[in-house]
C-alpha positions as CSV (number, residue, x, y, z in Angstrom):
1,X,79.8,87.2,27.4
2,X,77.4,85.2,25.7
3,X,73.8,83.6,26.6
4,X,73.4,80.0,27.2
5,X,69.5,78.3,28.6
6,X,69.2,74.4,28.5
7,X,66.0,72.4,26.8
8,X,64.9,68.8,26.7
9,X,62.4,67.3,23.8
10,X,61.0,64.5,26.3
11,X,60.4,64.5,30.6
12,X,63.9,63.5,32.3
13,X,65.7,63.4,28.7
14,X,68.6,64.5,27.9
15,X,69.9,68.3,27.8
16,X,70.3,70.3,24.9
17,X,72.1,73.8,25.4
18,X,70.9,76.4,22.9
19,X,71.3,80.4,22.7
20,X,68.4,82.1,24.1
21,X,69.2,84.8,21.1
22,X,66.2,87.9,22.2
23,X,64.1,85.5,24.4
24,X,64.1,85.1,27.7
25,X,62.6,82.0,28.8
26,X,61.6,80.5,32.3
27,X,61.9,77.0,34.0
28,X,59.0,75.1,32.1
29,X,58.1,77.4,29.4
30,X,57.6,76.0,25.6
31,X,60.0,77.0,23.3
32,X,60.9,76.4,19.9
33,X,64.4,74.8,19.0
34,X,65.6,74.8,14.8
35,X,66.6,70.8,14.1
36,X,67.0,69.2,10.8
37,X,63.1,68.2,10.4
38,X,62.0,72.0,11.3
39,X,61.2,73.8,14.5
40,X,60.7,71.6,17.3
41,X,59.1,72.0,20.7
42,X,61.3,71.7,23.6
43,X,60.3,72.5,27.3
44,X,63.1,75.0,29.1
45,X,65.0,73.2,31.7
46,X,67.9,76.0,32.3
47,X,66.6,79.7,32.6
48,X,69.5,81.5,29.9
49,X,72.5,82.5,32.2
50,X,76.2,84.5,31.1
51,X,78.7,82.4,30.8
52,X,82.5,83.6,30.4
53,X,83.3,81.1,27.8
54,X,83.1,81.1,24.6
55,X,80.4,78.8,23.4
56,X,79.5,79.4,19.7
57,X,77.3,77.3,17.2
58,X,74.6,77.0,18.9
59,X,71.9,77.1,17.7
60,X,69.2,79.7,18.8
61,X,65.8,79.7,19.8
62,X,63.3,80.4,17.1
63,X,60.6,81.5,19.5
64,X,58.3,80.6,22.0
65,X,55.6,78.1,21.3
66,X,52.4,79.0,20.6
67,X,49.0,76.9,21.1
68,X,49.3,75.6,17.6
69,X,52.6,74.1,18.2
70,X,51.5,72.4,21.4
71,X,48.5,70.8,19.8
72,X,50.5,69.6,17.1
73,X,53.5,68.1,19.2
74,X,50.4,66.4,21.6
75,X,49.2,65.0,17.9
76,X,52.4,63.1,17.7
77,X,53.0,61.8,20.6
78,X,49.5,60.1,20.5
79,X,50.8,59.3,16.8
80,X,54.5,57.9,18.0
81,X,52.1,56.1,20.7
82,X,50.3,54.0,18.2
83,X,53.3,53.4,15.6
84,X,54.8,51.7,18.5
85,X,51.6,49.7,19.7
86,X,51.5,48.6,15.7
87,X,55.5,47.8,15.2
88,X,55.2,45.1,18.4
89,X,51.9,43.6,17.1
90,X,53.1,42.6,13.8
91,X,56.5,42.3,14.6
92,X,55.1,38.9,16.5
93,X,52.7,37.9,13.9
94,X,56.0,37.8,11.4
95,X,58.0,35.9,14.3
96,X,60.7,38.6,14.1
97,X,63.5,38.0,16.7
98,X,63.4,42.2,17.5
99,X,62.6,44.5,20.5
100,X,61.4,48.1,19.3
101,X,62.8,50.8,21.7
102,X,61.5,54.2,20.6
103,X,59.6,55.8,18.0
104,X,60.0,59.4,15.8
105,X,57.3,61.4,14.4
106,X,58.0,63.7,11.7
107,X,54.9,65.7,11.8
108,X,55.7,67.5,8.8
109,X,57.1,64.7,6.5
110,X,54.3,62.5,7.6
111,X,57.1,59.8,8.3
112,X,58.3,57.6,11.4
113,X,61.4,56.7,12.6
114,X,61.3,52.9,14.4
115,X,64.3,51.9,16.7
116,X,64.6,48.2,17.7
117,X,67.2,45.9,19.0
118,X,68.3,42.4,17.9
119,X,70.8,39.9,18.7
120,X,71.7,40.1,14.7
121,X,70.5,40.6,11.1
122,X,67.0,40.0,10.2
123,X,64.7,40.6,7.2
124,X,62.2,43.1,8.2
125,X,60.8,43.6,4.3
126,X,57.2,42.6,4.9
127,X,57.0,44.5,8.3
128,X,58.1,47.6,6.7
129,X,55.0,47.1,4.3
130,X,52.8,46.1,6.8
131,X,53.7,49.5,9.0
132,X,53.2,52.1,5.8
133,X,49.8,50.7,5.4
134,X,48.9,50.6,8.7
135,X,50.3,53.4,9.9
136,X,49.8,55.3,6.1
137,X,53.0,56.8,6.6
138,X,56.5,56.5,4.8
139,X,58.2,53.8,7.7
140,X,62.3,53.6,8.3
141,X,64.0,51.3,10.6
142,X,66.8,51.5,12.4
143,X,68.7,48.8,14.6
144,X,70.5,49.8,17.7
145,X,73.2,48.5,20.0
146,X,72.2,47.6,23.8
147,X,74.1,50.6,24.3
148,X,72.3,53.0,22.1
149,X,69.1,51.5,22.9
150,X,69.3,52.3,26.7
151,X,70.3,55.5,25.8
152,X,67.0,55.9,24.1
153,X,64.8,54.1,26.4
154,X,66.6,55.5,29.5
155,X,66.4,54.3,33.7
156,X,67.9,54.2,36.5
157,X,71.4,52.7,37.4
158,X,73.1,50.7,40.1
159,X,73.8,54.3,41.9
160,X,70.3,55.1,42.2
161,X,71.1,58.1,39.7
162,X,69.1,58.5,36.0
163,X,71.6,56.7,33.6
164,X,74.5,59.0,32.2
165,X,74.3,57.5,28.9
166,X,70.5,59.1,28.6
167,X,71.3,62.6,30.5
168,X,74.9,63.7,29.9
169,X,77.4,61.2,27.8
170,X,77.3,62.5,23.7
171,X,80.0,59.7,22.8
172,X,80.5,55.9,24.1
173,X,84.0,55.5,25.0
174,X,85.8,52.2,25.2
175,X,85.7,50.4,28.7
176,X,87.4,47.1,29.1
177,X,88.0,44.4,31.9
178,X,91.2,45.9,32.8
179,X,89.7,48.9,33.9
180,X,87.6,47.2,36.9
181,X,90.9,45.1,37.8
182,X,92.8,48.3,38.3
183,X,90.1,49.6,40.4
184,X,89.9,46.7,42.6
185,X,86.6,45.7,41.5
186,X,84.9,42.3,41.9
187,X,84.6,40.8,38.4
188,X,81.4,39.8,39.2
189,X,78.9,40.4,35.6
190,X,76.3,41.7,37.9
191,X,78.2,44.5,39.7
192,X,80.1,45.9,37.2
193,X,77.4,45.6,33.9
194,X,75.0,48.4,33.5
195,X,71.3,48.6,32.4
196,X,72.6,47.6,29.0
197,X,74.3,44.2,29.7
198,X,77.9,45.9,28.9
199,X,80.4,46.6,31.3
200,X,79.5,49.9,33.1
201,X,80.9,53.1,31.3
202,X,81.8,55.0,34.9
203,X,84.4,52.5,34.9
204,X,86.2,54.8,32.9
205,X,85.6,58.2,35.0
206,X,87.6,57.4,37.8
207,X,90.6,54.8,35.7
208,X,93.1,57.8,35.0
209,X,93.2,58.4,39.0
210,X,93.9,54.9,39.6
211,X,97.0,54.6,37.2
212,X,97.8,57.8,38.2
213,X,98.2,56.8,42.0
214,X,99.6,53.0,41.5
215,X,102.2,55.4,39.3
216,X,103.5,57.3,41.7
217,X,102.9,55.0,45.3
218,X,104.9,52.4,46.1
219,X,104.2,48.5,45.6
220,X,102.5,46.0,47.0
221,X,105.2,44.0,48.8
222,X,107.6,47.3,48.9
223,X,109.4,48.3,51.5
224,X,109.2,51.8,53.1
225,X,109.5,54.2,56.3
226,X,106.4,55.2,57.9
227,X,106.3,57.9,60.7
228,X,105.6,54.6,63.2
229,X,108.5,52.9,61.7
230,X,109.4,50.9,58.7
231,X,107.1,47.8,57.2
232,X,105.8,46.5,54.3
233,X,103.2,48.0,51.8
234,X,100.0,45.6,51.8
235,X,97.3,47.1,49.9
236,X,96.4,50.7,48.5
237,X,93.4,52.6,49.4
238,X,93.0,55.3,46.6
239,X,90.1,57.0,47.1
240,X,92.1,58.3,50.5
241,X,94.8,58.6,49.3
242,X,96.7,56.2,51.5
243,X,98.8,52.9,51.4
244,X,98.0,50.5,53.8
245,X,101.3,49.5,55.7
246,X,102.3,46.2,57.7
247,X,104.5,47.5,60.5
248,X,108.2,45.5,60.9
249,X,107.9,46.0,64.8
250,X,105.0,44.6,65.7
251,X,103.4,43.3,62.8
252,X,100.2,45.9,63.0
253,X,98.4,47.5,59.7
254,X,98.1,51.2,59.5
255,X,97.3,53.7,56.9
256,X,99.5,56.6,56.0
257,X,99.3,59.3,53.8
258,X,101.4,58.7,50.0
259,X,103.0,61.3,51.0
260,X,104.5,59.9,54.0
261,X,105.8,56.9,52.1
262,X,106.5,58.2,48.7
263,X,110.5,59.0,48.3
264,X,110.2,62.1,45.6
265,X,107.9,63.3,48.0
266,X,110.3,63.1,51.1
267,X,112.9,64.6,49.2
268,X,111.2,67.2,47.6
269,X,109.6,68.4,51.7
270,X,113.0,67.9,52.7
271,X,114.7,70.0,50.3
272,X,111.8,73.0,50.4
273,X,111.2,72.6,54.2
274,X,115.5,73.0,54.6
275,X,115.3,76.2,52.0
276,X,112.5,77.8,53.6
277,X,114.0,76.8,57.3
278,X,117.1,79.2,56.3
279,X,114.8,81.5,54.8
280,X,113.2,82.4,58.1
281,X,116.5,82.0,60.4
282,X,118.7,84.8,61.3
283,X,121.6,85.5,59.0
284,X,125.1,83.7,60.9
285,X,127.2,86.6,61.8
286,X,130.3,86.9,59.1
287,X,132.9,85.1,59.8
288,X,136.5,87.0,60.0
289,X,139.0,86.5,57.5
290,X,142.2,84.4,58.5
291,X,144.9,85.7,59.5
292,X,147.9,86.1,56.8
293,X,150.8,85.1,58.9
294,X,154.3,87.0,57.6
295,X,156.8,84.9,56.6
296,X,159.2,83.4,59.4
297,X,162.8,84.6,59.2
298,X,166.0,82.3,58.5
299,X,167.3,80.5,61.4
300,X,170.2,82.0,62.9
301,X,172.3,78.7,62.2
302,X,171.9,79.5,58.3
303,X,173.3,83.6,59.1
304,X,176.0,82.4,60.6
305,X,177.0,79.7,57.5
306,X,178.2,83.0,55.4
307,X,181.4,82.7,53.8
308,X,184.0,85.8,54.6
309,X,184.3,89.1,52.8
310,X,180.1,88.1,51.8
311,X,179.5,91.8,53.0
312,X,179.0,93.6,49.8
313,X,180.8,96.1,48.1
314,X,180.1,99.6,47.5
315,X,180.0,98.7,44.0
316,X,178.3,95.5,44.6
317,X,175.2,96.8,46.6
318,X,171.7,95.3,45.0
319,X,169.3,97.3,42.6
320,X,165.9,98.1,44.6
321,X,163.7,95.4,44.3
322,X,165.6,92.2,44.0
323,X,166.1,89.9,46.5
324,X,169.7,89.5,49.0
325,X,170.8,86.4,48.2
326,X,172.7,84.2,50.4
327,X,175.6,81.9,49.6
328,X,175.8,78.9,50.8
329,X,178.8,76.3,51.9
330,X,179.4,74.6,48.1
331,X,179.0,77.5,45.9
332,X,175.6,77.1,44.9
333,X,173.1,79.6,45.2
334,X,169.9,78.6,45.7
335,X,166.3,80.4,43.4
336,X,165.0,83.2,45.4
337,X,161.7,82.4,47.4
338,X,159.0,84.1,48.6
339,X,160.2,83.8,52.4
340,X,163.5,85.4,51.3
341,X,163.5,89.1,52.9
342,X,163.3,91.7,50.4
C-alpha cells in the first residue's frame, strides 16, 4: 500500500497530496515539494498515512527544508508583498479599469507573476514597463475570471465554511438557474451567488439527488394511498425523504415516507414480504390424490335389448384382449369405448 501526507504553499490554502517517498514528516514541519519552477517550500498539513488505493504520479517529497530554504521563501513573500503594493499604485496613475488579486515570485527566475480582474480587455503595455523597472524583474500578467480570482484570493462563504473553490474543487463545473429551481430555492441573486458574484457551485452537489427523487416520487397534484388514507400529494420534502400529503378525509397535511406512496415500491414489499411470509410458514400437509373412480357398468335395460342366439359360439369366442361387443336393435354396432368391460 502506498504512502500519501498532504502540504499547502500558503496558511488555509489549498491541499496538495504528495508521496512522502523516505521522509516522514509531522503536522507543521517544512518540506520541500518538486514543481515546474524548482523545489518549493510547503508546510505539512497531513502526517503521510497508507492508503489501500492505488494513487500513483505523485510527486514525491524532495526533502526537508533547511534554514536556507526558509530565508529564501521569507525573501519572497516580502518580495510578492511589494510587487503587489507597486502593481495597484501605478495601475491608478495609468487609470486602468483592473483589480490585482495575487502575486508569484519566482525566486530563481527573478520573475513575477501578477493576477488581476477586469470587466474586459485592456491595454496594460506601459504598466508592464513601468513594473520591470520598478520591480527590476521580468513582469507577466495574467487576467482572471471572478471565479478564478476568488479561488486565488480565497474567504469565507454563506455556510460559514472556507470557500470550496480555494480548499478542495480542481475544476469549475457548469451550474445554471435550473439547478436552484429544482432544489426549491429562492431565486433571490443574494442567496444563491457566492463570494464571486456567480451563481453558487454547491448548487450542483446535491442536483443529482433532487432529480433523482422528483424521478421516482410521485407528483405534485398526484393521487396516492397513504397509511392514514388516500389524498393528494402537495409538496416534496427531499432532504427527508418524504412527500407531503393532503388527506381526502379530512383535508389535514401529513408527511409520509416515498416509500409509503411510491407504487414500485409497494409492489416490490408486497411481492418480497409474500415470498419471505411462505418462506418462514410451515409447509401445508400434501394433499391426497383424487380418487380414480372405475367405470360404471351398462344399465340393465341395455343387457336385456340383446337380440337371440347373441351367446357366442364355441367358434366364435373373442381373442384375449379385445373388447365384447354388444349388438344393438338396428344392426349397428357401435366403436368400442373405454367404459366397455374388457
Amino acid at each position: 500500500m502506498p504512502m500519501i501526507c498532504a502540504v499547502t504553499f500558503s496558511p488555509r490554502g489549498k491541499l496538495f497530496y504528495v508521496d512522502p517517498g523516505p521522509l516522514q514528516p509531522k503536522i507543521g514541519d517544512h518540506v520541500l515539494v518538486p514543481t515546474d519552477a524548482g523545489p518549493e517550500v510547503a508546510q505539512c498539513m497531513w502526517a503521510p498515512q497508507w492508503v489501500s488505493e492505488d494513487v500513483g504520479g505523485l510527486p514525491v517529497l524532495v526533502g526537508m527544508a533547511g534554514p536556507d530554504d526558509l530565508s529564501r521563501t521569507e525573501i519572497s513573500r516580502r518580495r510578492r508583498a511589494e510587487a503587489r503594493i507597486a502593481a495597484k499604485r501605478l495601475a491608478r496613475e495609468h487609470n486602468l479599469p483592473m483589480k490585482v488579486v495575487g502575486v508569484d515570485h519566482l525566486d530563481r527566475a527573478g520573475a513575477f507573476t501578477i493576477y488581476f480582474t477586469a470587466d474586459g480587455r485592456i491595454d496594460f503595455r506601459a504598466l508592464v514597463r513601468d513594473l520591470a523597472r520598478t520591480l527590476n524583474a521580468r513582469i507577466e500578467l495574467r487576467q482572471l475570471s471572478a471565479r478564478d480570482s476568488a479561488k486565488i484570493m480565497g474567504g469565507i462563504g454563506s455556510c460559514g465554511r472556507d470557500l470550496c473553490c480555494a480548499t478542495f474543487l480542481t475544476d469549475f463545473e457548469p451550474v445554471s438557474v435550473r439547478m436552484a429551481k429544482d432544489q426549491d430555492l429562492p431565486l433571490n441573486p443574494m442567496k444563491i451567488s457566492g463570494a464571486c458574484g456567480r451563481l453558487m457551485c454547491c448548487l450542483r452537489y446535491e442536483h443529482p439527488v433532487y432529480e433523482a427523487f422528483k424521478a421516482s416520487a410521485p407528483a405534485v397534484g398526484a393521487k396516492v394511498t397513504t397509511p392514514a388514507g388516500p389524498g393528494r400529494v402537495v409538496g416534496h420534502d427531499v432532504p427527508r425523504d418524504e412527500v407531503k400529503v393532503r388527506l381526502d378525509a379530512d383535508g389535514s397535511r401529513c408527511a409520509c415516507s416515498r416509500a409509503d406512496v411510491c407504487g414500485s415500491r409497494k409492489a416490490y414489499d408486497a411481492t418480497y414480504s409474500r415470498g419471505s411470509a411462505g418462506a418462514d410458514s410451515p409447509a401445508p400437509a400434501s394433499t391426497p390424490p383424487a380418487p380414480v373412480l372405475a367405470p360404471a357398468p351398462p344399465p340393465a335395460a341395455e343387457a336385456a335389448e340383446t337380440s337371440e342366439g347373441s351367446t357366442p359360439a364355441p367358434g366364435d369366442e373373442p381373442a384375449p384382449g379385445r373388447s365384447r361387443r354388444v349388438r344393438r336393435r338396428g344392426g349397428a354396432v357401435p366403436p368400442s369405448s373405454p367404459s366397455d368391460p374388457a
